[in-house]
N, C-alpha and C positions, 0 to 999 in steps of 0.2 A: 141130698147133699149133707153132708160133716159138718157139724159145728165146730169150731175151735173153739174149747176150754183154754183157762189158763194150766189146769190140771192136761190135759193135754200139752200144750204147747212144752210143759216143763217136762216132761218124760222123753228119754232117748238119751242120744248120746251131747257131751256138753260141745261148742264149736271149738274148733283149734284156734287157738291163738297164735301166738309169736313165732311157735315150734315148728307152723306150720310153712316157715321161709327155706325150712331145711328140704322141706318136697321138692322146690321148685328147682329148677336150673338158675346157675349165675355164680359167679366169683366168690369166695370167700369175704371178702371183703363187700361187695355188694350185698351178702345174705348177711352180715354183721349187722349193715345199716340197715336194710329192713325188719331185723329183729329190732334193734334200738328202738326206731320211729313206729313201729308196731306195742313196744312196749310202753313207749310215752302215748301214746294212742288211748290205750287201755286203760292208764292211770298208772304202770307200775312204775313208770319212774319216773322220776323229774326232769324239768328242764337239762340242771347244771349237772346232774349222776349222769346223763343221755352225753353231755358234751364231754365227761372224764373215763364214760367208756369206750366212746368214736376220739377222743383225743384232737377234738374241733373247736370251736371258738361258738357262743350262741347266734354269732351272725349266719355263721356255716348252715349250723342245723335248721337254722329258718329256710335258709336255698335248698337243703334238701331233704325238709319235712314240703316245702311248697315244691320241688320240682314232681317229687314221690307222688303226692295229690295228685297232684296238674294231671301227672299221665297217667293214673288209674281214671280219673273222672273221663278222661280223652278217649281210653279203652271201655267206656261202658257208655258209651255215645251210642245210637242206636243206628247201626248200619241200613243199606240196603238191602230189603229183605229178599230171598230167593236167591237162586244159582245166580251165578252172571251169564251173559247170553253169548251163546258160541257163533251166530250171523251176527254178519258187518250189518250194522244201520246206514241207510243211504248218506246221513251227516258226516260217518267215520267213510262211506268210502272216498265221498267228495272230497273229504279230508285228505287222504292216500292219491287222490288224483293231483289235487294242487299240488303236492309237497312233489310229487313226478314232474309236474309241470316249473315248478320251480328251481328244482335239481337241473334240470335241461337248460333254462336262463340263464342258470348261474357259469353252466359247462360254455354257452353262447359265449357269455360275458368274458370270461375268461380266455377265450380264443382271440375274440376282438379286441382284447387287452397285448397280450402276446404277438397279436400281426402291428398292432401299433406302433411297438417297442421294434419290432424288428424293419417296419420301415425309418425309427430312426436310424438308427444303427446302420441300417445298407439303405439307402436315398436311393442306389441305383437298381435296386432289387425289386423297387416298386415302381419306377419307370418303365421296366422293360414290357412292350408292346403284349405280347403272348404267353400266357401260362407253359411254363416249363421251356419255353426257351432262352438258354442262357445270356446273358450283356457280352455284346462280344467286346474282345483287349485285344487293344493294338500294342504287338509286339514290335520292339526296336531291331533294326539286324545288328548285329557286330558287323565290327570292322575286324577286317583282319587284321594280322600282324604284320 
């Protein structure tokens, strides 16, 4: 195995700094601020030079020198390691069975919601003795003329 020297460590190429926001993907104005907060990072600039080149207030640049952090630290959070798994686990299918099972209750629910309203609405519709056969109406004759 290698030792690391400091003589070692200092040979190669120097890291990119600030210049390096220009690689990445993102808005003009979003790769401004990152260059800014990259550069107060570093030491190159000040507080108040950082807030007269974003044209922000010091409260600003604190939300978003802290949001900037926030989400690099959030991004180097250590995932879970390996592929993710292409078979259902018996937990996820039980999962997929209830949600079936529940979808169907709710379609029940709804139906017996729906016959409710419609025995208000016709009283006579849910009196009548036999499925599908109509209330019979008694018609009046005319008189004639």
């Amino acid at each position: 195995m290698r030792a690391f020297t400091e003589e070692s460590i200092m040979r190669g190429r120097y890291p990119a700094g600030s210049e390096y926001v220009e690689k990445v993907e993102g808005s003009p104005l979003a790769k401004k601020r990152g260059r800014v907060l990259l550069e107060m990072q570093e030491g190159q600039l000040r507080l108040h030079e950082a807030c007269t080149k974003l044209g922000v207030r010091p409260t600003r640049l604190h939300q978003l020198r802290h949001a900037a952090m926030q989400g690099w630290i959030q991004f180097l959070e250590p995932g879970v390691p390996g592929r993710p798994s292409l078979s259902t686990t018996a937990e996820a299918e039980r999962i997929r069975e209830l949600e079936q099972a529940l979808a169907q209750k709710e379609l029940e629910l709804q139906e017996a919601q729906i016959r409710a309203e419609v025995a208000l609405i016709l009283p006579h519709a849910a009196e009548s003795g036999k499925k599908g056969q109509r209330p019979s109406v008694k018609l009046r004759k005319r008189k004639p003329r």
